[in-house]
C-alpha positions as a Markdown table, in Angstrom:
| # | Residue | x | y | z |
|---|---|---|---|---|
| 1 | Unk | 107.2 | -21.5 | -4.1 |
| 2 | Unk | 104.8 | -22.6 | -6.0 |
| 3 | Unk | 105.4 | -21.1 | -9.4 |
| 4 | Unk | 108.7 | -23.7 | -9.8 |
| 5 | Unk | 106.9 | -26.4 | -9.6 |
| 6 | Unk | 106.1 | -26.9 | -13.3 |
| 7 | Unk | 109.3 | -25.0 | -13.9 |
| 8 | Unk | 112.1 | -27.2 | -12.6 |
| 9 | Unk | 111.2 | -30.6 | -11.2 |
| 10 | Unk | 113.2 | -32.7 | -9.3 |
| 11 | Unk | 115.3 | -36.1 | -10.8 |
| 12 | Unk | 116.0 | -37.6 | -7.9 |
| 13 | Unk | 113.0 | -38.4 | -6.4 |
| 14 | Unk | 111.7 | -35.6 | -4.1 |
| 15 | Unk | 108.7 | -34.1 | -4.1 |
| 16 | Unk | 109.6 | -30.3 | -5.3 |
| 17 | Unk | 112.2 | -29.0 | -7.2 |
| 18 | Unk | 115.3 | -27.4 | -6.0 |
| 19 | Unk | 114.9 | -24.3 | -6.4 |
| 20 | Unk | 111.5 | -24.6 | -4.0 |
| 21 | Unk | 114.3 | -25.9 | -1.4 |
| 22 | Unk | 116.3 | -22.8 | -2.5 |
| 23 | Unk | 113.2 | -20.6 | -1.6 |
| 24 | Unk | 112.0 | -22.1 | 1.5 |
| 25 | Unk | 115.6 | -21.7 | 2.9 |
| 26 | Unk | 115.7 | -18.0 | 1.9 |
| 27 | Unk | 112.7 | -17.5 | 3.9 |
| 28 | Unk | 113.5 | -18.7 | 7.1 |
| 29 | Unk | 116.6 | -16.6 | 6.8 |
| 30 | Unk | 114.7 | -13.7 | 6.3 |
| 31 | Unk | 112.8 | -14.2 | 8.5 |
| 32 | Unk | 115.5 | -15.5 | 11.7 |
| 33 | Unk | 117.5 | -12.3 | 10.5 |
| 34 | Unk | 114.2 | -9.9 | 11.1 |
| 35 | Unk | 113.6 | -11.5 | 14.5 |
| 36 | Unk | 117.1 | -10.8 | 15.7 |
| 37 | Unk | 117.2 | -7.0 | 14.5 |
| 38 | Unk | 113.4 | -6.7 | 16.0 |
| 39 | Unk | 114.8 | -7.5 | 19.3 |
| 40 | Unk | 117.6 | -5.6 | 19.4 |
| 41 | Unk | 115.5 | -2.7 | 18.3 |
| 42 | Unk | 113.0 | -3.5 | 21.4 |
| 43 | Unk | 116.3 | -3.7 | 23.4 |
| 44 | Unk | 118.0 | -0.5 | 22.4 |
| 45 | Unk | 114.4 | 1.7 | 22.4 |
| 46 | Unk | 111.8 | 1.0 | 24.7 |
| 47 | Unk | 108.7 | 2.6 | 22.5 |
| 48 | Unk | 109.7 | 0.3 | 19.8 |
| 49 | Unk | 107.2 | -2.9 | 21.5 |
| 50 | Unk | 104.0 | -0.3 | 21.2 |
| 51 | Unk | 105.2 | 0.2 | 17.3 |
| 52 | Unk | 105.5 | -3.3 | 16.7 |
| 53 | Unk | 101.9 | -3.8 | 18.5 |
| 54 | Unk | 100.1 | -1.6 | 15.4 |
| 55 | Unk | 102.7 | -1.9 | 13.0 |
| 56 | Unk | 102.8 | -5.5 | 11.0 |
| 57 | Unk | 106.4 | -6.9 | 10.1 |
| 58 | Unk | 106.5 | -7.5 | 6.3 |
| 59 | Unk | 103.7 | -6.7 | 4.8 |
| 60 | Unk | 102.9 | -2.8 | 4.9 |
| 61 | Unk | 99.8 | -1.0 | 4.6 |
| 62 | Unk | 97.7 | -4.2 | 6.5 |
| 63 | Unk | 96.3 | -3.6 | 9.9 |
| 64 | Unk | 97.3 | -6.2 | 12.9 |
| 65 | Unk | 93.9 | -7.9 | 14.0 |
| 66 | Unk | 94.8 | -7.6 | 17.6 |
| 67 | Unk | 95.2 | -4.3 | 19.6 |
C-alpha cells in the first residue's frame, strides 16, 4: 500500500490515493474468499484442522508460533 503513496495522490481531499483504496479492498477479498474455502475444507476433511495448526495460510515456508 504504501508504494502509491508518492505515486498517485488523492484530489479530493482524502488521505491516500485511490489505488491504496483499490488495494485495501483486494485484500479483504482475498482474504474473506480464503476463510470460506478453509472452512469448507475443515468441513469436507476432518485432518484438514491439524494441517492448518502447523501449516500458515499465506505465507509459506514460515513456522506458526503456537503448537
Amino acid at each position: 500500500m504504501l508504494f502509491t503513496l508518492p505515486a498517485v495522490r488523492s484530489m479530493d481531499g482524502l488521505p491516500l490515493g485511490w489505488a491504496d483504496y483499490l488495494l485495501a479492498g483486494l485484500v479483504l477479498l482475498f482474504w474473506g474468499s480464503s476463510s470460506f474455502s478453509e472452512s469448507i475444507s475443515a468441513g469436507k476433511y476432518p485432518d484438514y484442522v491439524a494441517y492448518k495448526k502447523h501449516v500458515p495460510r499465506f505465507i509459506p515456508f514460515t513456522k506458526r508460533l503456537k503448537e
